[in-house]
LUMKOL-662237 format. One record per residue (C-alpha): x, y, z; residue in one letter. Coordinates in steps of 0.1 Angstrom, whole numbers, plus 5000, padded with zeros to 4 digits. Example, Ala and Ser with C-alpha at 12.3 -4.5 7.8 and 13.67 -1.06 7.14 Angstrom:
! LUMKOL-662237
512349555078A
513749895071S
! end
This chain:
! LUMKOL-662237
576054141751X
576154271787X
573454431802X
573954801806X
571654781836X
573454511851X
574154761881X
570654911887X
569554511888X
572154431915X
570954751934X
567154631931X
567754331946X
569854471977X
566554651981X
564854371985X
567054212001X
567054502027X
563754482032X
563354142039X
565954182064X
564554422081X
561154272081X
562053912094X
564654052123X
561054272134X
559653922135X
562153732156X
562254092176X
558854012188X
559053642194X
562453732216X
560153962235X
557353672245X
560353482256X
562153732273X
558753802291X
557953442304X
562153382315X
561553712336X
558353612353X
560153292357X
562953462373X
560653662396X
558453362408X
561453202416X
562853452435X
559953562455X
559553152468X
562953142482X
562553482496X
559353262514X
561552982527X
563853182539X
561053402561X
559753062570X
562552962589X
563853282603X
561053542599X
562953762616X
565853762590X
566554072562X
566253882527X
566554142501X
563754112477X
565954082446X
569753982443X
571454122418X
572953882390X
574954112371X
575554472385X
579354392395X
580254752396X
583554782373X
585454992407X
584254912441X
585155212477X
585155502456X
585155812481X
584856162469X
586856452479X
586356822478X
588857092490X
587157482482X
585257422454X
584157752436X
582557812406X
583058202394X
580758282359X
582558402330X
580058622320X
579958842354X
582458752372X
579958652401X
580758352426X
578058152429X
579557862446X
582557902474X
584757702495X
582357412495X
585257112513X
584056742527X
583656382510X
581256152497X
581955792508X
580855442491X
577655242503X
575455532509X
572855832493X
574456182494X
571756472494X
572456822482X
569757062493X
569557452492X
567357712483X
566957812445X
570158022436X
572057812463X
574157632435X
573557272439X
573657212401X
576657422396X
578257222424X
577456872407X
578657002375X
582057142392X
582356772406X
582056642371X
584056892352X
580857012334X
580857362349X
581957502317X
580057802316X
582457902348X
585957922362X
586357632388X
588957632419X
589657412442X
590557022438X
589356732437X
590256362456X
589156022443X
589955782466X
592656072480X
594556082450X
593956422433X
592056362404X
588556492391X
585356242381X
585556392351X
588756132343X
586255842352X
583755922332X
583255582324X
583055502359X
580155762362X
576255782355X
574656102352X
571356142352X
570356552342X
567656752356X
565056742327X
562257012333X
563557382319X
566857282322X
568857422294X
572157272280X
575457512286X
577557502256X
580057672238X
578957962219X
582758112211X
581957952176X
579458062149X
578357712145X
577857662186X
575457932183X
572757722164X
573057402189X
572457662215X
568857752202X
568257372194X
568857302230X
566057542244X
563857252240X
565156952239X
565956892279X
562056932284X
561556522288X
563656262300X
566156162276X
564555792260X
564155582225X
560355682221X
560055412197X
561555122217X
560754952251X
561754972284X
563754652280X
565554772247X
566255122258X
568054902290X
569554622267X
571354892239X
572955102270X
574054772286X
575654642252X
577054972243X
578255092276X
580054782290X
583154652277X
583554482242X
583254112247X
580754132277X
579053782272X
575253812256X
574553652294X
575953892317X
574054122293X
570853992302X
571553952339X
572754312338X
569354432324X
567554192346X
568754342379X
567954712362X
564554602355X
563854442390X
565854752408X
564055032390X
560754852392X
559854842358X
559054432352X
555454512347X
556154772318X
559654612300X
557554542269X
555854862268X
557355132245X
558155442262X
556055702239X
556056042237X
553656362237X
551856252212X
551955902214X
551455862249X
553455532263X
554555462299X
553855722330X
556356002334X
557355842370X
558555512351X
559955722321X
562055902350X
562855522358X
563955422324X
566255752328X
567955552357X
568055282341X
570155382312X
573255452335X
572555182356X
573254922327X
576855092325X
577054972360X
578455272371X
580455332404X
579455662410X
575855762400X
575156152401X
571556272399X
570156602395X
566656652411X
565656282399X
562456412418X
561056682399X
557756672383X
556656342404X
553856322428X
554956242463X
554655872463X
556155862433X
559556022441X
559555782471X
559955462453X
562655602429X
564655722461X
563955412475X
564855222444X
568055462439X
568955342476X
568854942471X
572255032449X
574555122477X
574254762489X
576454652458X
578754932467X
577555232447X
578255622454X
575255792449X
574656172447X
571756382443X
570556692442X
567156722456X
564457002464X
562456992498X
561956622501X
558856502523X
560056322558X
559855962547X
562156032516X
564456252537X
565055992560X
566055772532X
569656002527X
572655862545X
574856222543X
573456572533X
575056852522X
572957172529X
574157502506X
573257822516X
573458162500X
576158232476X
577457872471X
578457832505X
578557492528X
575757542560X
576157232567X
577656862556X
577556522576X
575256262584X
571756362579X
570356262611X
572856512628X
571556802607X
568856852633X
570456862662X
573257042647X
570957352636X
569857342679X
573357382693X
574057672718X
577857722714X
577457782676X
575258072683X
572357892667X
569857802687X
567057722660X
564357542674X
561957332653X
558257362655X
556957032664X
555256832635X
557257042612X
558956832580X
563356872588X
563956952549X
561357242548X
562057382581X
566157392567X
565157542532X
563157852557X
566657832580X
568657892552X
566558142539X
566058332567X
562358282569X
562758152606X
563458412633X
565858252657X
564258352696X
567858282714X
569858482684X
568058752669X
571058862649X
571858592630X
571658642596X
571158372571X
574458462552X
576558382590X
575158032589X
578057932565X
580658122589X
579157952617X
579657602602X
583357672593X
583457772629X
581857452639X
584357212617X
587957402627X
586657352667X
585956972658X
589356922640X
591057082669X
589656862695X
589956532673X
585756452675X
585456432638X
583956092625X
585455992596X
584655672576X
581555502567X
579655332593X
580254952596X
578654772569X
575554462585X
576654192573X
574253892564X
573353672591X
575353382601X
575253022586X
575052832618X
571553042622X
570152902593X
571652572597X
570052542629X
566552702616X
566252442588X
567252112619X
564252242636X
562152262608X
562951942594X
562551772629X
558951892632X
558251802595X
558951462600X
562051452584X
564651482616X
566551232604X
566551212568X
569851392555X
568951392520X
566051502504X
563751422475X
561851642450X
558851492467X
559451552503X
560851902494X
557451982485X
555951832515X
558452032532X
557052322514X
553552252526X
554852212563X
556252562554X
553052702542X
555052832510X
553052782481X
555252592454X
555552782421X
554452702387X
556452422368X
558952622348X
559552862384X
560052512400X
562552392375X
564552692379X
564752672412X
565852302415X
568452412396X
569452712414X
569052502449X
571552222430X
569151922430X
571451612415X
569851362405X
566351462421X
567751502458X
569551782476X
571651762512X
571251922540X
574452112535X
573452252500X
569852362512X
571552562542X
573852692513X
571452832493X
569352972523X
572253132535X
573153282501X
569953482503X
571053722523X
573453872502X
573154112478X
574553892446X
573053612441X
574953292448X
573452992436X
574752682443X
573852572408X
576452812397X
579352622386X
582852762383X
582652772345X
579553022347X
581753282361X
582753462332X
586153632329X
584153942320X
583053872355X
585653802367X
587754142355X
584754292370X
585054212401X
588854192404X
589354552399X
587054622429X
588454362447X
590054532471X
588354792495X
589855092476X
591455052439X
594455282425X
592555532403X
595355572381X
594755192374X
590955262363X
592355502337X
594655262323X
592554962323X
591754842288X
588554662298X
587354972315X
585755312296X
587255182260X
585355382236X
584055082214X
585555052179X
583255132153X
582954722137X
581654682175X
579254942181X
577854972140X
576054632141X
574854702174X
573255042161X
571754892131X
569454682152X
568554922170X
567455112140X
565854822124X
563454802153X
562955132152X
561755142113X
559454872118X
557455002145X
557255352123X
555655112095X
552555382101X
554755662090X
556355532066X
553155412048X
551755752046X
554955922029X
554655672007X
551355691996X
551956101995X
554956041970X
552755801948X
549956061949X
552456331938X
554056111912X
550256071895X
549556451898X
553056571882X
553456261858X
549756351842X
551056701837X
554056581813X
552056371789X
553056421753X
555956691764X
558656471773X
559956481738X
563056681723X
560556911699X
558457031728X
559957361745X
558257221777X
560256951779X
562757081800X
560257281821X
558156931830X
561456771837X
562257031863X
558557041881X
558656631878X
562456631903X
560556851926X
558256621946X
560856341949X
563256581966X
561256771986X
559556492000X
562856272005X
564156562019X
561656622047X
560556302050X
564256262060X
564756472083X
563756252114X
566756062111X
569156282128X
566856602140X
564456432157X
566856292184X
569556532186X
569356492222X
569856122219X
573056162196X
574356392224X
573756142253X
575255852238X
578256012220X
579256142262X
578655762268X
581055642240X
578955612211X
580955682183X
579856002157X
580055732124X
578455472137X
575655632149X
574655782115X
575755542091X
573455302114X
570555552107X
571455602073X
571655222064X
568255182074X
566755522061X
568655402026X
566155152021X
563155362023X
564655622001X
565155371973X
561855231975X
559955541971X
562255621941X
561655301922X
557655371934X
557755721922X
559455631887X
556655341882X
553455561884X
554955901868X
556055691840X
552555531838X
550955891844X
553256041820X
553455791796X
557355901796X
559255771759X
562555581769X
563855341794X
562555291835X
566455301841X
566955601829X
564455791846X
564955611883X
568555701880X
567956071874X
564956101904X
567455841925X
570456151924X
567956371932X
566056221963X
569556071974X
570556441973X
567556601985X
567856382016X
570856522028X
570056862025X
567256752047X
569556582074X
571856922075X
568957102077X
567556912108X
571057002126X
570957362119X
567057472127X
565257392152X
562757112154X
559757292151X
561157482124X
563257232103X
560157122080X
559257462068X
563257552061X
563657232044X
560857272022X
561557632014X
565257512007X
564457231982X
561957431967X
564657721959X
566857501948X
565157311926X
562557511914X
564657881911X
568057791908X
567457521888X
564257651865X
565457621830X
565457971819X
567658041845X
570257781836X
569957941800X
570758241809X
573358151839X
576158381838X
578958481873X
576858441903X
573858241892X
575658031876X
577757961905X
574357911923X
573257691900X
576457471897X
575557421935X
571857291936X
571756921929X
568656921912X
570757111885X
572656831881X
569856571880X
567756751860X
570356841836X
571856491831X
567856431826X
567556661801X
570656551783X
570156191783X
566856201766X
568056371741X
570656171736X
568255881731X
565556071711X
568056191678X
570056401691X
570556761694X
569256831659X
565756741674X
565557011702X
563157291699X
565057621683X
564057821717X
565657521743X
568957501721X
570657811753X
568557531779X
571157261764X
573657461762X
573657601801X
573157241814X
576357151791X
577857451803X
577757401839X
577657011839X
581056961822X
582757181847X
583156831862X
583856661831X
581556421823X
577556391820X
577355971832X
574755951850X
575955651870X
578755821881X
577056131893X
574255901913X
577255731929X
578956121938X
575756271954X
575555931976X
578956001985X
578956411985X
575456392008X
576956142033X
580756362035X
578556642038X
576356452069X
579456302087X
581056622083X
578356762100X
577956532125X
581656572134X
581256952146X
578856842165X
581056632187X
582456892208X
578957032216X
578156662228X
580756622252X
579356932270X
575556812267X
574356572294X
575756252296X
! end
């Protein structure tokens, strides 16, 4: 005879199964970590000792201290163009950015600066089509084709201001209006996984945001040359934490932020006050950091508010806004200065000595600074004054245009004859090949310490050591190749160079690619197809529930307690002939949804901000919550089948385990969607509260057995809707069923029977199978669903 419960069997053991899963990939998690640690320090050791031979020979050369593996930038010589930019509101009809015109160019750090109300934001979010909350004019050049940034979005990193900053979105639709009041709070932190590490957060960007096929190598060197650029190898195993759980410092968590669109490798990276919040030193190193990127070609644009000298002198360009939106001055930023002292502009401004440039421009532009050889001039003429300044320029054909001319890295012959000298007065003049052994003596002639024995072997391999020995020819190779920005081993064979690679680099080959070629490159910006991007999100979220282990074994321990209290309250009345029966039924559904339901609700409320991010980046609406509800799934079964155990033992409940776990299953299954479309509709510090109140309606008024007795128009209608009604119902009916029948229920609960019939067969049919398998389906439609109008909110949220 088949088993009846072959079903619930096969369903146990997928639990299981899950579980152990998860379990052993949070094992090997933590073993790829140790290794991933040592290969890095490897890596680094490696590095820093040929940096050492290098300084050895030609102290006088510029080695960069890290050469980038991976960051081939997928669009190399991307200038920006502006013609008039404005920026009117909608609301007020106010101009609050005007006739801004100039270019950013490739290979160097663009600084927008202004006084507050200046509208540098709004002119960053006019560049990137994001100014939604006004009209726009003007046009945009990429590479002088008309075009906007907003086109090459996959081209782009954007890095939002995070303190006060509010979202702008959409609030033409009802259902806008509730993101709205969810975004108050949400842009107070940087945007991060608090529950992964720095390397992770780095490692899911790069395999997410790059293009499908990228080889698990270029992966790594792309995440390797974020970590050493952003100067965050010391913390890569640290999780990043939160408020409450405090993890790195907010200077690296403003890092990590970085971070995230460097593993895109964008060509373009846009930052809005990436400076805010930091202490002094702080900022500096992120500048500086942010800076090391325009040696592989990168754009980079920032907004930034009264720098100190030594970061100021870091910009390449500056664009200075003044009042109303208006350009007071654009060009190179050491000609700011002087610029502000010219005569036969009518300025005249004279700065104090000692005084810091960017301060003494924010109290120019502001009018805080009385001009001695122009009284008159008024802050708001300063923009006239410039426009004055550029048409005399154009007419007399002194305008520098172009990037200045790149240094290039020193010549081989320099090193070639370095390392003859060297060698002569190391005794080894006339050898032309050398040995592992009188490379180290060499080493010790040097003075360079040689490195630990896994650095060592890496670097015999990098150097190209056959055999044991290396020439003359390949050491000056590899000595030479240190003074580029990629790295260009000479142990790097042909074969290494991956066509990934090599697409990468092609389309940036030449000085300035066809942008209409960007947009209809398949390699480039492909939004990844969900059988891509699901596995990827999965492990994500499979770290992520084992490090909440702590959580998780505290909601389970609360359901078990409430399974004991409620079970020991329906001894002896789970039985047809007791008029309670119904009543204990109802109050024993309760717990297991209410506490499903909130303990639910961290799967998509809790990181609405990070749902927002990544779907801008590409991350498709499915994948990201059927990855969250995969792994939630687990949990949600587990406390069922732990709930049914002890209220049965507590309860001493008549009939089979089956019967009951399928009843609580449809109603935590349930319960836990309501709590998920609750999370997207109130705000954080609200949802818990609303959730509960919710389920507690539901299951406890509409669903109270008197009031399915006496259901009639509206409340039954209400009723129909609640899903405990259904659990509780098929509950109801299916002991009964087992128990004798109808004949057996207490004269008073025959109307009970009869509403739950009533109301249940409106779908024809009272299986509970069937019904467990529709609320699994109904509570993930009705999540998807959800998630789906939120997809136009996300592509106005920060990307």
């Amino acid at each position: 005879m088949a088993d009846p419960f072959l079903w619930e069997h096969c369903v146990l053991g997928f639990t299981l199964l899950g579980y152990a899963v998860l379990s052993i990939n949070a094992y090997i998690n933590r073993r790829k970590r140790l290794r991933l640690s040592e290969q890095s320090k490897t890596m680094s050791e490696c590095e820093k000792c040929s940096v050492e031979i290098a300084n050895s020979l030609l102290p006088d050369v510029k080695v960069p201290d890290y050469r980038f593996k991976g960051m081939h930038l997928k669009m190399s010589g991307i200038r920006i163009g502006f013609d008039h930019l404005g920026v009117k509101l909608k609301s007020t009809g106010r101009t609050i950015l005007e006739g801004v015109s100039g270019e950013f160019r490739p290979k160097r750090v663009a600084a927008i600066m202004g006084p507050s109300g200046a509208g540098k934001t709004t002119f960053l979010n006019a560049l990137c089509g994001r100014a939604t909350y006004g009209t726009t004019s003007g046009s945009i050049r990429i590479n002088g084709q008309s075009s906007s940034i907003a086109e090459i979005k996959q081209l782009r990193g954007f890095v939002p201001q995070d303190r006060g900053k509010t979202a702008s979105v959409c609030l033409d639709e009802a259902f806008h209006v509730s993101v709205y009041f969810c975004w108050l709070n949400v842009l107070w932190d940087d945007i991060v996984h608090e529950h992964l590490t720095v390397r992770e957060q780095l490692y899911y960007s790069a395999r997410l945001r790059n293009a499908e096929g990228t080889p698990p190598a270029m992966i790594n060197n792309i995440v390797e040359d974020v970590l050493n650029v952003m100067q965050l190898l010391d913390v890569q195993h640290s999780l990043v934490g939160d408020v409450e759980k405090r993890g790195i410092s907010g200077g690296q968590r403003k890092r990590v932020n970085i971070g995230l669109e460097l593993a895109a490798r964008p060509t373009i990276l846009m930052l809005d006050e990436p400076t805010s919040g930091l202490d002094a030193s702080t900022a500096l190193e992120i500048i500086r950091s942010v800076k090391r990127l325009t040696a592989i070609g990168m754009t980079v644009v920032m907004v930034v508010h009264q720098p100190r000298y030594s970061l100021f002198t870091l910009f390449d360009d500056l664009l200075l806004l003044g009042l109303g939106g208006r350009t007071v001055y654009l060009g190179k930023s050491e000609g700011a200065l002087p610029y502000f002292g010219l005569l036969d502009c009518k300025l005249g401004f004279e700065m104090p000595l000692h005084e810091n440039p960017a301060d003494w421009f924010m109290d120019v532009i502001s009018g805080k600074v009385r001009n001695e050889k122009n009284p008159t001039l008024q802050p708001r003429k300063l923009a006239d004054a410039w426009a004055e300044f550029m048409t005399n320029l154009f007419d007399s054909g002194d305008l520098e245009l172009g990037p200045d001319a790149a240094e290039g890295p020193m010549d081989r012959f320099a090193f070639t004859k370095a390392l003859d000298a060297k060698l002569f007065s190391a005794g080894f003049g006339e050898n032309d090949v050398l040995s592992q052994e009188q490379f180290v003596d060499f080493l010790d002639f040097l003075k360079v310490k040689k490195p630990t024995p896994a650095a060592w072997e890496c670097l015999m391999e990098r150097m190209d050591f056959q055999d044991g020995f290396i020439t003359r020819p390949r050491l000056t190779s590899f000595l030479h190749a240190l003074t580029f920005s990629f790295s260009q081993d000479a142990g790097k064979s042909e074969g290494d160079f991956t066509s990934s690679e090599a697409s990468s680099i092609s389309i940036g080959s030449s000085k300035e690619s066809s942008v209409s070629g960007i947009l209809t490159s398949k390699k480039i910006g492909r939004r990844g197809r969900f059988l891509i991007q699901y596995p990827i999100l999965l492990h994500q979220n499979s770290i992520r529930w084992a490090r909440d282990w702590k959580h998780k074994l505290i909601s389970t321990g609360l359901i078990m307690f409430a399974a004991a209290v409620f079970g020991g309250q329906c001894r002896e009345k789970l039985i047809p002939e007791n008029i309670l029966c119904p009543l204990k039924i109802n109050i024993s559904h309760l717990p297991i949804g209410t506490l499903s339901g909130i303990a639910c609700l961290h799967i998509f409320g809790s990181d609405r901000p990070l749902f927002w991010r990544e779907s801008a980046s590409g991350v498709g609406v499915t994948a990201f919550y059927l990855a969250r509800v995969t792994v939630s799934l687990f949990d949600v079964l587990v406390w069922c089948y732990l709930y049914t155990i002890v209220w049965m033992i507590f309860a001493e409940a008549p009939c089979s385990y089956w019967m009951w776990l399928i009843a609580f299953r449809m109603t935590a299954v349930s319960a836990s969607g309501v709590g998920v479309f609750m999370s997207t509709l109130v705000p954080k510090q609200n949802s818990t509260l609303a959730t509960a109140v919710l389920l507690l309606v539901m299951g406890g008024a509409l669903s109270e057995p008197q009031v399915i007795a006496e259901a009639e128009g509206l409340s039954s209608a209400l009723a129909f809707l609640s899903p405990f009604t259904w659990s509780q119902g098929e509950n109801y009916l299916a002991l009964i069923e087992v128990s004798g029948g109808e004949e057996a229920v207490d004269f008073y609960a025959v109307m009970i029977v009869d509403g739950y019939k009533k109301i249940l067969l409106c779908l024809g049919g009272s299986d509970l199978g069937y019904l467990t398998l529709a609320y699994i389906f109904c509570g993930g439609a009705i999540r998807c669903r959800l998630l789906l109008q939120t997809e136009d909110c996300a592509q106005n949220a920060p990307s």
